[in-house]
N, C-alpha and C positions, 0 to 999 in steps of 0.2 A: 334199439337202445338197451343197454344193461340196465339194471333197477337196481335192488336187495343190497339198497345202502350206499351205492358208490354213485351219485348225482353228477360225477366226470366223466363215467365213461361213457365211450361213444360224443363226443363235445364236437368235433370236428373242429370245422373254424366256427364256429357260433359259440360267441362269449359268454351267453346264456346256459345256469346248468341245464339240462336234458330234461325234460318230464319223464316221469318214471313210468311204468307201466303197473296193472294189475293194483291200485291203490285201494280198490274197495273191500280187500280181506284185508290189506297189511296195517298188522295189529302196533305197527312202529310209524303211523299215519301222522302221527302228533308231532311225532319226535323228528320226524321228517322235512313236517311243516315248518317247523322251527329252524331246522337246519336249510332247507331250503329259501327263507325267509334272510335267515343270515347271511349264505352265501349271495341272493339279491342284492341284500343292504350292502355289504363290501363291494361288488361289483358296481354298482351305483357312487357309491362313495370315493373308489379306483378313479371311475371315468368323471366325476364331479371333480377330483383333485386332482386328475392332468387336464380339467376344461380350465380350472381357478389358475393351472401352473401357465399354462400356455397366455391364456389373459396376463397374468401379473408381467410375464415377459415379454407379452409385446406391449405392453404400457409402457415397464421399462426400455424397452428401447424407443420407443414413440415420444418418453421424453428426453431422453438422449439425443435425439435427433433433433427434438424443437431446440435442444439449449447448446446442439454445433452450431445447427444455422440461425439463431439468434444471436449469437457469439461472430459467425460470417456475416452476416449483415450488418454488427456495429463497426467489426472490423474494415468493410466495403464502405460504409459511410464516414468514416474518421479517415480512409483511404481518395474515396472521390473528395473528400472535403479540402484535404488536402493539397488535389491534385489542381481542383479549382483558386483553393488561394492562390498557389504559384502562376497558375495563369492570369488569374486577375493580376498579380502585380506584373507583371511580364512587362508592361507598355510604361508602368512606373522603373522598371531599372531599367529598361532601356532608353527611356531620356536623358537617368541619370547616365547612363555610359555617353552618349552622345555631348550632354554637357562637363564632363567631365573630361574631354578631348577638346572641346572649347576654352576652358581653363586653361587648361596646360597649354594647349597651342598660343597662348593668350599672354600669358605666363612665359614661356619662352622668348614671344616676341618682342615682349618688352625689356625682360632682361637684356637681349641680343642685339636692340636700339640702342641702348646706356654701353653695351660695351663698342660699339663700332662708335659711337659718340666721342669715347674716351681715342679710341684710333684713328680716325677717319673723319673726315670736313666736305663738305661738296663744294665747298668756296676754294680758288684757286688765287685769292690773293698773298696768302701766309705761305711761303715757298715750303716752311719747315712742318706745314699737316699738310699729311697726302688725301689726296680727295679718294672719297672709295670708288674701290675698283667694281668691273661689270657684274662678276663674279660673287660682290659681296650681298648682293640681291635675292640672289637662288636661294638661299635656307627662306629669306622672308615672304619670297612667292610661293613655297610650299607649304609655310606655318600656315599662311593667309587662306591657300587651296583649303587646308585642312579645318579651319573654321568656316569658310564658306559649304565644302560641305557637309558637315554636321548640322549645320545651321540649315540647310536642304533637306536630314532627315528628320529635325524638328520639327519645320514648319511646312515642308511640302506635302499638300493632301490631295489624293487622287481623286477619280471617279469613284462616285457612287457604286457598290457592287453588291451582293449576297454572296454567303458562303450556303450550299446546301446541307439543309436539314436533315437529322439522321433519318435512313430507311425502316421500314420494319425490321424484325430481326423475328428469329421463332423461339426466342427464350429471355423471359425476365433479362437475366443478367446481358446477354448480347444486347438484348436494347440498351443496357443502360453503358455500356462500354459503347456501344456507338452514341450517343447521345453526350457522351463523354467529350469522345472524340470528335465531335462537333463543334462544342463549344471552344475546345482548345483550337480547332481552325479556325474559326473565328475570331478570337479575343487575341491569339498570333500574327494575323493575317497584315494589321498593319505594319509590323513588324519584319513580317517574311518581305514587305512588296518592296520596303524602303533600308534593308539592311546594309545594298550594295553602298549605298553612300555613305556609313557610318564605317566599314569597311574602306572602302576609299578614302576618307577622312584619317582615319588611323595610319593606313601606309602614306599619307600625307604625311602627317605630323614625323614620324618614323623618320619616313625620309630630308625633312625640314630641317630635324637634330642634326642627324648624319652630318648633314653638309653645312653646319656650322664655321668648320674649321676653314670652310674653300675660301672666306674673305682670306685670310692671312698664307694662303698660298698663290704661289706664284705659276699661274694657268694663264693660259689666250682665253681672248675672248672665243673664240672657238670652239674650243675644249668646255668654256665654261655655260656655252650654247647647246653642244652636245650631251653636258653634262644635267643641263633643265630636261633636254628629250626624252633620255634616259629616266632621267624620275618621273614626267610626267606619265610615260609611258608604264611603269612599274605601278602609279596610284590608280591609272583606270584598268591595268590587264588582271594584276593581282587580286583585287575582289571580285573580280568573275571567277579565278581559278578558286578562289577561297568558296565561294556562294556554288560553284559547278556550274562555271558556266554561266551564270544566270544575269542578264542587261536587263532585268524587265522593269519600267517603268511605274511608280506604283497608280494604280488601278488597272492597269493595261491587263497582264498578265495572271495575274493572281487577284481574285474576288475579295472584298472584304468590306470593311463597312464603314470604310471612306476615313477611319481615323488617324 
């Protein structure tokens, strides 16, 4: 190591200045001290004030980070909470759909009694009213389809079933998305087992309207035979095509909790 004033040289990597050599003649021992003492304190002071920099910055980020994911967690909770109302109400709009196909089926029928009323007599004494034809039937056997089964996905309750419980998961949040998605199979389920008939209800009433107008046409009974097959066929194929497929009975197929 160099001495005779210069405390750098020879530093290498050692952040520390150097001890000097031969200190017990140099009449500049004082002044050395002091400088030596200084350069200490600044060194000291250096590594104090990137220990205090590095602190203050990861505090800052430390709270940075509490106030994303405090921020994600209200946002996940005002999100599941959300996602829960709608399920809860799910089995309340779907009655209202159900009875609101009732209505209208209900509604149609009666209007479309008052008008065959006004056209049509099933009494064959009054030469000048024609008694209704075979034909004039078919819209009110599909209105009627279509209130009976609505009125099957109201009140028909299957077997007793469970939906299973969410698994573990290896992270907070996967559990709670499955635990999510639990509930919503569940609180659905009654729902899923009984839709084809609400479905089939619908293409009933659909098809009901339609053939309003076949009273005041002039068909065979034949035609107006093939033309019941035709529809009947269309209200049970089409809510399977609509569902994919799906006949299943409810509790048979799909677990749920008997509601």
């Amino acid at each position: 190591m160099a001495v005779d004033g210069n405390p750098h040289a020879g530093g290498g990597a050692d952040p520390w200045p150097p001890l000097p050599a031969g200190i017990a003649n140099d009449p500049q021992i004082e002044y050395k001290k002091i400088l030596y003492q200084a350069q200490v304190d600044a060194a000291a002071a250096q590594q104090k004030a990137g220990a205090d920099s590095a602190a203050a910055l990861a505090a800052t980020d430390a709270q940075r980070t509490q106030a994303a994911w405090s921020n994600e967690y209200a946002l996940l909770q005002s999100l599941y909470g959300a996602y829960l109302d709608v399920t809860k109400g799910a089995l309340d709009r779907a009655q209202s759909r159900a009875q609101f196909v009732q209505t209208a089926a209900a509604a149609v029928s009666t209007a479309y009694a008052g008008i065959l009323a006004l056209s049509y007599s099933v009494s064959s004494t009054n030469p000048k009213i024609r008694s209704l034809p075979v034909q004039g039937i078919v819209a009110t056997l599909f209105l009627g389809l279509s209130i009976a089964l609505a009125t099957v996905y109201l009140a028909y309750f299957g077997g007793q079933g469970s939906v299973p419980g969410p698994g573990a998961a290896p992270s907070l949040g996967e559990q709670q998305r499955a635990r999510l998605a639990s509930f919503i199979n569940w609180a659905s389920a009654p729902i899923v087992t009984r839709v084809y008939f609400l479905h089939a209800a619908v293409v009933s009433l659909a098809v009901g309207v339609a053939c309003l107008p076949v009273a005041y046409m002039s068909i065979s009974s034949t035609d107006a035979v093939k033309l019941t097959v035709a529809g009947l066929a269309a209200v049970f194929v089409l809510p399977g095509l609509i569902t994919g497929g799906s006949w299943r009975l409810p509790g048979r197929s799909h677990p749920s909790q008997g509601g």
